[in-house]
N, C-alpha and C positions, 0 to 999 in steps of 0.2 A: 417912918411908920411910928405911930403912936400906941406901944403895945396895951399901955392901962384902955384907953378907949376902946380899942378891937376888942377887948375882953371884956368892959361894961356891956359893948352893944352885941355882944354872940349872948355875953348872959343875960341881958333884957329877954330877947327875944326867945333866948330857951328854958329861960326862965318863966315866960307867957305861953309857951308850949309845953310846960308839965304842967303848970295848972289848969290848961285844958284839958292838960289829957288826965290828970284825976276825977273829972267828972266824968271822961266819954270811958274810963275800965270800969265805973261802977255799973256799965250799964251795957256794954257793949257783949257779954256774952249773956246777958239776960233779957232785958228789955227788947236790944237791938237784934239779938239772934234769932229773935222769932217775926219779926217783922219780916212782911213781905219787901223784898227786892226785885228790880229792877234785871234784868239779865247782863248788863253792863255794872254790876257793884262788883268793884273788886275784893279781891281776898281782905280778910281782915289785918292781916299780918303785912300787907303792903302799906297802909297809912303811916305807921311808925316812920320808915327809913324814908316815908316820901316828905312827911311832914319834919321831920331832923334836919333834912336838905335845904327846904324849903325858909325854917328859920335857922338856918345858917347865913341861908341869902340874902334873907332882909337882915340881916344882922351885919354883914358886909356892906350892905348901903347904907342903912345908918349910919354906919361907920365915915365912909367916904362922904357924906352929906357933912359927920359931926368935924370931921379934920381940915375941910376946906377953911380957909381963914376968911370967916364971913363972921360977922357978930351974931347974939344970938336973935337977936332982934331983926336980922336981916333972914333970918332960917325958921322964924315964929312958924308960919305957916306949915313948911315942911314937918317941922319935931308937931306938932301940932296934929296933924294929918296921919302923920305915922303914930302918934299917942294911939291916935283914934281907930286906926282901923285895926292893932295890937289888942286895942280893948274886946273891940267888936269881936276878933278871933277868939278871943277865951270867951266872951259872952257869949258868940253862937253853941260854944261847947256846954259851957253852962245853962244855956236853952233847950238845945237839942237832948242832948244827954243828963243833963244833971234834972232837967223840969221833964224830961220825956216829950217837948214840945216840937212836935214835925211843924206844923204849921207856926209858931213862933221862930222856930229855929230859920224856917223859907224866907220869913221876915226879917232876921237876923244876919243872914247872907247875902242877902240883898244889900241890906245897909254894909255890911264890909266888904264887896264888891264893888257897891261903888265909893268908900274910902278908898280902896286900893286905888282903883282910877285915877281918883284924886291926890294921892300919895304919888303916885309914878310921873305922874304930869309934875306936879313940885319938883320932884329931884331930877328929872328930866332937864327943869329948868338950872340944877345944881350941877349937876355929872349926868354925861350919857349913862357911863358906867353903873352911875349908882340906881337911877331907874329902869334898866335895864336887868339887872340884878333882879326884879320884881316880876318882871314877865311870866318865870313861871308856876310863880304864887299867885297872880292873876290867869292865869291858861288853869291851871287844878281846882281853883275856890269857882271858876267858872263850870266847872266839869261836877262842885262839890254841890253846887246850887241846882244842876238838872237830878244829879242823885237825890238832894232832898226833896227837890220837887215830884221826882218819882215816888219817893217814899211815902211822902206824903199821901198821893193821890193812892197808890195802892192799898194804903192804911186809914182811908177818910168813913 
């Protein structure tokens, strides 16, 4: 076990999880509290400890992806893929929440959706384990993408 790497890649990825979540508190009991929902939104107070899980997870596959003895040239793709769909998760934050944008934000999910896809299939090809790890950051961002699309439509 390579303990510096497991702690770059938990802090990458929860590092990209407070910056999101600095734009969604600026907006989450203002903005957001008055929008209509969906009868399926959960509490507010459950995103925190689902999304801390969540990039704990992909921070564990990174990980297992970053310590396989493969060049980095041979893992271009994967770290690549995963840049990308990291991005996209604090971008949809900074969409949805920080621009107040339902309808960019739907756009926004989408596109990191199907990053993930594309993420898990890579490390798929790396480690079971490590794409694996991802499933249920693809099972929630899919469940995140009907809630915004409820939100949206109830607020058009």
């Amino acid at each position: 076990m390579d303990i510096r790497k497991l702690i770059i890649s938990l802090a990458l990825c929860l590092g990209a999880g407070g910056i999101g979540a600095i734009f969604t508190m600026q907006s989450v009991d203002t903005w957001y509290g008055v929008l209509k929902k969906p009868f399926f939104t959960p509490p507010n107070w459950i995103f925190g400890p689902v999304w801390t899980v969540l990039y704990i997870l992909m921070g564990l596959s990174i990980y297992i992806v970053w310590r396989k003895r493969r060049s980095v040239r041979q893992n271009t793709a994967a770290y690549l893929l995963f840049g990308t769909q990291l991005a996209l998760n604090v971008g949809w934050s900074f969409i949805f929440f920080g621009m107040r944008s339902m309808l960019g934000g739907l756009f926004a999910i989408l596109a990191l959706w199907l990053a993930i896809i594309a993420t898990i299939h890579e490390f798929l090809c790396r480690s079971q384990v490590a794409g694996w790890l991802l499933i249920p950051y693809l099972v929630w961002v899919s469940y995140a993408c009907l809630l915004n699309l409820s939100i949206w439509w109830l607020n058009r």
